[in-house]
C-alpha positions in Angstrom: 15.5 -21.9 -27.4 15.8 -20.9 -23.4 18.8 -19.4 -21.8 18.7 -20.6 -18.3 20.2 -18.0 -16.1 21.4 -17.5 -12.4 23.2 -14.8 -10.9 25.0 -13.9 -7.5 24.9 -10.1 -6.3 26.1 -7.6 -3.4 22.5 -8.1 -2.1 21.9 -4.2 -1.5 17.4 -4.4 -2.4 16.9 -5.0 -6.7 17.6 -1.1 -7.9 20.6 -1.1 -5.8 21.9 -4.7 -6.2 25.2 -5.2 -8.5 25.8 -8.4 -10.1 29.1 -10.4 -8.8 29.1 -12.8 -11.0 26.6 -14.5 -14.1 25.8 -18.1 -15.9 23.9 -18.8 -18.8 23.2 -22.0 -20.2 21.9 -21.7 -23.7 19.5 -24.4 -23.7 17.2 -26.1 -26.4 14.9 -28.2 -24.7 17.2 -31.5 -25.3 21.0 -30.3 -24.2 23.2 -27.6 -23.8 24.4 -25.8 -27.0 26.4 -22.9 -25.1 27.7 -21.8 -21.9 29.1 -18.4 -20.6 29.7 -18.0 -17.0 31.5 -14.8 -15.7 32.5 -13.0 -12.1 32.3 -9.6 -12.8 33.5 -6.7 -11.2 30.3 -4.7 -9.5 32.3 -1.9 -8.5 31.5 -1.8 -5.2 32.1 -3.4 -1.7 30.8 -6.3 -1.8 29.2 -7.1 2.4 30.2 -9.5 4.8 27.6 -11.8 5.2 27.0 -11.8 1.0 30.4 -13.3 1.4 29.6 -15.8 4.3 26.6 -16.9 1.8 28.4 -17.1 -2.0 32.3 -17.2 -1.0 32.5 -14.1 -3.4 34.9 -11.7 -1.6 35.7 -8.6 -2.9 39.2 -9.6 -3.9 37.8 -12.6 -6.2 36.3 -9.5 -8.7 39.0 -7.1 -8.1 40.2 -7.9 -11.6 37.0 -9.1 -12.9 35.6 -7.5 -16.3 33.1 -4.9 -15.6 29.5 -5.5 -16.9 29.2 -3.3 -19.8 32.7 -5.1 -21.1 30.4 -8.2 -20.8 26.9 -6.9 -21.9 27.7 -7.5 -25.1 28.0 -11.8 -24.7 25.1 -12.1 -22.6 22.7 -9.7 -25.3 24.4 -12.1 -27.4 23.9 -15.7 -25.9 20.4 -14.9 -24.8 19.2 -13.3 -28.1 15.7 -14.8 -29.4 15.9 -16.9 -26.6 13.0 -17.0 -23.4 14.7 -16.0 -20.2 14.5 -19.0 -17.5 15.6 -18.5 -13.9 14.1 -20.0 -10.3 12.4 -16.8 -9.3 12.5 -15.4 -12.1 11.7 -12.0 -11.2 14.9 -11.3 -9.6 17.3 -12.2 -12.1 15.5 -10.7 -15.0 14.6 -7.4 -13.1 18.7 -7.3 -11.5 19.7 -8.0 -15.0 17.3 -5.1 -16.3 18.1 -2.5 -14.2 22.2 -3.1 -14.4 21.6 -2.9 -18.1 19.7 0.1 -18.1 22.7 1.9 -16.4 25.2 1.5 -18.9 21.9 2.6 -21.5 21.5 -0.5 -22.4 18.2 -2.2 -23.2 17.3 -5.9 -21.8 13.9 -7.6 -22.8 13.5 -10.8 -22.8 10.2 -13.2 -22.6 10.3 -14.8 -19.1 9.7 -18.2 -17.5 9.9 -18.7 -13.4 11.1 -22.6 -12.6 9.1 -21.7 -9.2 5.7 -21.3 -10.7 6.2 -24.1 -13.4 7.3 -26.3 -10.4 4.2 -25.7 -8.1 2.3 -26.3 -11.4 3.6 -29.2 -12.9 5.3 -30.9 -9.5 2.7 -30.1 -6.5 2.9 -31.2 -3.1 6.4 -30.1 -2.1 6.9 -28.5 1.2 9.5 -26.0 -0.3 10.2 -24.8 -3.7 13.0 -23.2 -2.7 16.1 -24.8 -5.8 17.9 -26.2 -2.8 15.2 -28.5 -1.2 13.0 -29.2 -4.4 16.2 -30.0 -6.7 17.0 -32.6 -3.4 13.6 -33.7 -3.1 13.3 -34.9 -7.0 16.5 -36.0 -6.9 18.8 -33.4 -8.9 22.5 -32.9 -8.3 23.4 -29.7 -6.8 27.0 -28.5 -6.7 28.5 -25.4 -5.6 25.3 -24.0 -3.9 25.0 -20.1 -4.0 27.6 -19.9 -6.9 26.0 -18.9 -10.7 27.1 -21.8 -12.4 26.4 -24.9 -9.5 22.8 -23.1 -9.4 21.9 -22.9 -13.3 22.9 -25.9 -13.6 20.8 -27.3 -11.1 18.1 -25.1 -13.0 18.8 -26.4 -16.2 18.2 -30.4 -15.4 14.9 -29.1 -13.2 13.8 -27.1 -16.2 14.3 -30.4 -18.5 12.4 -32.4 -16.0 9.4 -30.2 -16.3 9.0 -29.5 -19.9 8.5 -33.9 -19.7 5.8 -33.6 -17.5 2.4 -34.7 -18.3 0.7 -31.5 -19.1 3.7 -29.2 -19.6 2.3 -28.1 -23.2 -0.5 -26.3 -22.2 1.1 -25.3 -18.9 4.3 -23.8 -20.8 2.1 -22.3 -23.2 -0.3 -20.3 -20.5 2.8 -19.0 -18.7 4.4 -17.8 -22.0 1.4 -16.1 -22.8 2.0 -12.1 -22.6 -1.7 -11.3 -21.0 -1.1 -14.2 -18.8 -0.6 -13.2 -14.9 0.9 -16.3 -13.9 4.3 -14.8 -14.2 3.5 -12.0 -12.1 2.4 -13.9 -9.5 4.9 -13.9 -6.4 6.5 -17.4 -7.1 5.6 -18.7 -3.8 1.8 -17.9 -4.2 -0.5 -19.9 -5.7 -2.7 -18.8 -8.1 -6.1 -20.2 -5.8 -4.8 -17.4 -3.4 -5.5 -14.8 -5.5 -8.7 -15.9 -6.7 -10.1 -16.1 -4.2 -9.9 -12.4 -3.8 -13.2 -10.4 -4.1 -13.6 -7.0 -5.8 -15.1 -5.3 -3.4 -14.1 -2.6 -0.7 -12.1 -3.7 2.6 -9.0 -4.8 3.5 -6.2 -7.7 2.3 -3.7 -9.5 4.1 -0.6 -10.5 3.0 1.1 -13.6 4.9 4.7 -15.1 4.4 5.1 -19.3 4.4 4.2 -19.5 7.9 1.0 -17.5 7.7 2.5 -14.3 9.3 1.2 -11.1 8.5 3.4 -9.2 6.7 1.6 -6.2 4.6 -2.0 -5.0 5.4 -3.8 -2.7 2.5 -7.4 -1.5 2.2 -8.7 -1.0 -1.1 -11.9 0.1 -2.8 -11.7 -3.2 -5.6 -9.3 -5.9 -3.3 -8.4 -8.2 -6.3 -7.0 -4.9 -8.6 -5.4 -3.6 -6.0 -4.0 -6.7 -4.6 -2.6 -7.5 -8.4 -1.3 -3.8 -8.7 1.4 -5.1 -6.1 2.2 -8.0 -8.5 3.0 -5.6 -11.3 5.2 -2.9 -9.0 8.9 -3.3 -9.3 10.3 -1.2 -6.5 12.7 -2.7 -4.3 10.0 -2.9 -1.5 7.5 -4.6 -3.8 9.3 -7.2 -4.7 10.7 -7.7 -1.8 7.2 -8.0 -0.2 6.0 -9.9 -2.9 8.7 -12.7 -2.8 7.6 -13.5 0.7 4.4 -13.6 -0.3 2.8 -17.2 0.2 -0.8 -16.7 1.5 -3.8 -13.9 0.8 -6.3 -13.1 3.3 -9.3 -10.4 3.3 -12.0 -9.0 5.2 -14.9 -7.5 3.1 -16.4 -3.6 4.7 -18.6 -2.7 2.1 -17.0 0.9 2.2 -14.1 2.6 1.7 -14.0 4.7 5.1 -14.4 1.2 7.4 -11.6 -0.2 5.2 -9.7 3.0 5.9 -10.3 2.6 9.9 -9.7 -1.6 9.8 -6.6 -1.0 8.3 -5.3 1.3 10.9 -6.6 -0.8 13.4 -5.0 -4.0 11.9 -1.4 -2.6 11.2 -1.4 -0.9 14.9 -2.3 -5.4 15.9 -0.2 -7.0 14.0 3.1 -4.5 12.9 3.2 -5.9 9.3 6.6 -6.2 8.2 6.1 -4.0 5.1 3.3 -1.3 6.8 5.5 1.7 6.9 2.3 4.4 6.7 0.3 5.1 9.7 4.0 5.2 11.7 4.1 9.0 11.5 2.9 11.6 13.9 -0.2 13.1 12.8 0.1 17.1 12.9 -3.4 18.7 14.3 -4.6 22.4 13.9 -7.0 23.8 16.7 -9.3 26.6 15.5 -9.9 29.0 18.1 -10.9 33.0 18.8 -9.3 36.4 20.4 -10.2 40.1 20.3 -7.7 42.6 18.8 -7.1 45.6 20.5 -10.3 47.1 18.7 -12.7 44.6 20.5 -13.0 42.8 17.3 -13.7 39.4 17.8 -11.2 36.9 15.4 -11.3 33.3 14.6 -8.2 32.2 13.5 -6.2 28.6 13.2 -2.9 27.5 14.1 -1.0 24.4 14.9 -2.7 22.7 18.2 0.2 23.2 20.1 -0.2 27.2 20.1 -4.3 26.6 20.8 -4.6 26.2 24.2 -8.5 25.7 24.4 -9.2 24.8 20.3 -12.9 25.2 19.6 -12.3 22.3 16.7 -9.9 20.5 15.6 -8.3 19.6 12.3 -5.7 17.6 10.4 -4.8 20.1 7.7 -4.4 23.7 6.6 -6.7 22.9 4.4 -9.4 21.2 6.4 -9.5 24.0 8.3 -10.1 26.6 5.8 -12.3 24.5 3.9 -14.2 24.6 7.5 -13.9 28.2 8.6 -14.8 29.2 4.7 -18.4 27.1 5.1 -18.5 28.4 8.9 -17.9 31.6 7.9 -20.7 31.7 5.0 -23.0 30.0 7.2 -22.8 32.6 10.1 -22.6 35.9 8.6 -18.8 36.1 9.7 -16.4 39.0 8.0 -13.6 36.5 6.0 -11.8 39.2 6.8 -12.2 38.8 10.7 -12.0 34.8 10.1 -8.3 35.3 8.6 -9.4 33.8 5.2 -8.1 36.9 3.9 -5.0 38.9 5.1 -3.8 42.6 4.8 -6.6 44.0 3.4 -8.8 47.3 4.5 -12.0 45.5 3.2 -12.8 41.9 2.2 -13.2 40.7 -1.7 -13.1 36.8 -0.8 -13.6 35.3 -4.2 -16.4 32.7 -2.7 -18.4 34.3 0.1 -19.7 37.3 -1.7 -21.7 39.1 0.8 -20.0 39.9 3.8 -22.4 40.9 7.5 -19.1 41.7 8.7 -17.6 45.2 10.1 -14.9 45.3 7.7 -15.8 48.7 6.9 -18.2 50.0 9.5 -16.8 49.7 12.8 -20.3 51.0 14.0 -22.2 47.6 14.3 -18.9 46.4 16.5 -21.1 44.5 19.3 -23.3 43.2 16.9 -20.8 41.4 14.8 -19.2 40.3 18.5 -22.7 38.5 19.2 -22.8 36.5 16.0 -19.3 35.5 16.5 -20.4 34.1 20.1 -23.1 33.1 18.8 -21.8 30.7 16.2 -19.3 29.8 18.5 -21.8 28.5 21.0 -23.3 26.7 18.4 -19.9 24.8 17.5 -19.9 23.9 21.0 -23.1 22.8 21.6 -23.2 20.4 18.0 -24.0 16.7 18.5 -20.8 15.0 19.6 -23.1 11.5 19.5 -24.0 10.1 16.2 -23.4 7.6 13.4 -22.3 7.5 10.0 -24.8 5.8 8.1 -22.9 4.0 5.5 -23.2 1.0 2.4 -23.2 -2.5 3.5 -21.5 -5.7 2.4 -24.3 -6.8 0.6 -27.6 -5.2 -0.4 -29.5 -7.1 2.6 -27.6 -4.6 5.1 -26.1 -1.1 6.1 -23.1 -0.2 7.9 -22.3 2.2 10.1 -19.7 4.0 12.3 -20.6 4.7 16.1 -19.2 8.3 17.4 -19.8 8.8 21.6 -19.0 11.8 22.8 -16.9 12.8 19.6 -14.8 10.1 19.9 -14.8 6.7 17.4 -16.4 3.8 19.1 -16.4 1.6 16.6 -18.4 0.2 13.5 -20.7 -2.5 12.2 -23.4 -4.3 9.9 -27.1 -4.3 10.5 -29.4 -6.2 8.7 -31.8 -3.7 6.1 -35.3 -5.3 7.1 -33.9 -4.1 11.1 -36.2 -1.0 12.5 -33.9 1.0 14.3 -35.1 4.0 16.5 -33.0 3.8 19.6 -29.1 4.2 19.6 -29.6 0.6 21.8 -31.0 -0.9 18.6 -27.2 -1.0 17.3 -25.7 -2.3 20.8 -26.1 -6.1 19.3 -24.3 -5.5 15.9 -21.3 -2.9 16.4 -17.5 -4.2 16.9 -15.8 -2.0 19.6 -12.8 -0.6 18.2 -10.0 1.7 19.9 -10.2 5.4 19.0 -6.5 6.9 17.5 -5.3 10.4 15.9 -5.5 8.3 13.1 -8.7 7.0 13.2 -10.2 10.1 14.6 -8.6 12.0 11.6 -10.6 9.5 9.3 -14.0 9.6 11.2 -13.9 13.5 10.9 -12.9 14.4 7.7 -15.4 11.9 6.7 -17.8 13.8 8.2 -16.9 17.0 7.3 -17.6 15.9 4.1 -20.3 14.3 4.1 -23.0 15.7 6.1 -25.6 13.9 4.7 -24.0 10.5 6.2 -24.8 12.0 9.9 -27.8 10.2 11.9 -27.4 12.4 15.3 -28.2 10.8 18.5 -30.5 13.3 20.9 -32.0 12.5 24.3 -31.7 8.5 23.3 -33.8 8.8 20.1 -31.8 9.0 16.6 -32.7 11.0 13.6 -34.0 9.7 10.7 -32.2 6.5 9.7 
């Protein structure tokens, strides 16, 4: 038994949409053994141009019954029945959610006329109810009203369960592990497998093969279905425009990362709302207290002047100035990892050189401040990023010049390379950002053991 439902709404994105009015035809796969078609008040205004679509004005539900004095009739009419609506999705999840706020509980098994129609009936231009129902020849009355469009789903729905095949198709859809059902009903399922599961970056393109989303992902086919399964208002919105999948393989996670940035900043997906922010920097930089005590010390860039380094956290930096600081002999004190103290007890660098107590070796500690200051200054601002390829027949890599992000690319493994001009042929110029210069950074930062420096033309070891 099916219960084949439509429903008009004020339109206001799924968690915020109201229902202005319902039809269900309880249906058994032969004819209709019950009907129960409603306006109903959404208690709300109801917009202008929802109006201009469905004719449903807000005077028509004035004295409408509320939903939860109808709940009861539609829990009732759909009992042990499976759920059928075009686009699915929507109804059921409208449906849900207005349940759910009058603490009410709606599940029902699901099938999309969408999906079973691009199955069953291929090689239509549109799937949209209007243009398939005309193209197949079904009557449709009263367009954008409940009851003219379940109707219209109800003889489309008896067409398809007499198609050849529609056995075995029905049964695959109705299965619960089955992702047909999550699939955005304009997308077919080829699109999604072609998806590898491998690091890079996925495209997600509306009916006319515009660019609407842009993601990078570690495994491209989970994450890709992890937007099938999420029911926010901009998933589904993002979803149901959904008609074509595109990808780019990088082989790691930090050339996804940078792609992505530079692909959103080329195309301005539709849906891309990260990225759009300003990026807040921190400059690390030095002063002497009225001692003659030298101090490093961060602070937002705008209050550095002349930043010896520069970060994109609080916490990069004193994840920095803690190593620094180790490395250098520095007093944590001094390097403002610590603050209003007489002596420093920093619970990682145990063994302070510093003059937090003895203010006699004051030009000494000075020098080793200068010192490892001059060697911040004078560090390689050339190198690459030696990173995993696509494949195991290469390697990958991230070009820095002059501490700024050149670009990236793939070199084949059985390639000798011992001159920074040995990667000229394979790198793919790319823009630097804040963005992307966060990314190359903190990358770097963190992984030391990535860094092939570049010195008088000759790299390191590679």
């Amino acid at each position: 038994m099916y219960s084949i439902v439509d429903i008009e709404t004020t339109g206001n994105g799924i968690k915020g949409n109201r229902i202005t009015e319902i039809s269900i035809f309880k249906f058994d796969g032969h004819e209709i053994v019950d009907e129960f078609t409603s306006l109903v008040n959404p208690e709300c205004e109801i917009p202008y141009f929802i109006t201009g679509l469905t004719g449903i004005d807000n005077a028509m539900v004035r004295d409408a019954p509320k939903l939860e004095e109808i709940a009861p009739k539609i829990l009732q009419i759909t009992s042990d029945t499976i759920f059928v609506a075009h686009s699915v999705n929507f109804d059921y999840n409208v449906i849900k959610n207005e349940f759910k706020g009058i603490g009410l509980e709606f599940s029902r098994k699901k099938l999309c006329t969408v999906r079973l129609s691009r199955k069953l009936l291929p090689g239509y231009n549109s799937y949209s109810l209007g243009k398939l129902c005309s193209a197949v020849g079904i009557p449709l009355t009263d367009r954008h009203r409940a009851r003219g469009d379940a109707h219209a789903t109800v003889l489309l729905f008896h067409k398809l369960l007499r198609t050849p095949d529609a056995e075995p198709v029905f049964k695959t859809f109705l299965n619960a592990r089955s992702q047909e059902a999550t699939f955005p009903p304009a997308l077919p399922k080829k699109e999604f497998e072609k998806l590898p599961a491998t690091p890079g970056v996925y495209y997600f393109k509306d009916a006319k093969g515009k660019i609407i989303y842009v993601g990078k992902a570690i495994h491209i086919k989970k994450r890709v279905l992890s937007h099938f399964y999420d029911k926010t208002t901009k998933e589904i919105a993002l979803c149901g425009e959904t008609a074509f999948l595109d990808f780019e393989e990088t082989g790691s996670e930090l050339i996804a990362l940078l792609l992505e940035s530079s692909e959103i900043k080329k195309h301005y997906p539709k849906y891309n709302r990260a990225q759009k922010r300003n990026i807040q920097q921190y400059g690390i930089f030095s002063y002497e207290d009225r001692n003659g005590i030298l101090h490093l010390a961060f602070n937002k860039i705008k209050m550095v002047p002349s930043p010896l380094a520069i970060f994109y956290s609080p916490t990069e930096c004193r994840i920095f100035m803690e190593a620094f600081c180790e490395a250098n002999g520095l007093c944590p004190k001094y390097c403002h990892l610590q603050e209003n103290i007489t002596s420093c007890s920093h619970y990682k660098i145990k063994q302070c050189m510093g003059i937090c107590t003895d203010l006699a070796h004051l030009e000494a500690y000075n020098n080793r401040v200068l010192q490892a200051i001059l060697t911040l200054k004078n560090s390689s601002s050339d190198y690459f990023l030696k990173l995993k390829g696509r494949t195991e027949e290469e390697m990958a890599f991230v070009s820095v010049v002059n501490g700024m992000y050149a670009g990236y690319g793939f070199v084949p493994s059985d390639i000798q390379v011992k001159e920074p001009t040995d990667l000229d042929f394979y790198i793919i110029p790319q823009k630097n950002t804040l963005e992307t210069q966060r990314l190359v950074e903190s990358f770097a930062r963190k992984n030391s053991d990535r860094i092939i420096e570049v010195s008088q033309e000759k790299l390191g070891a590679w």
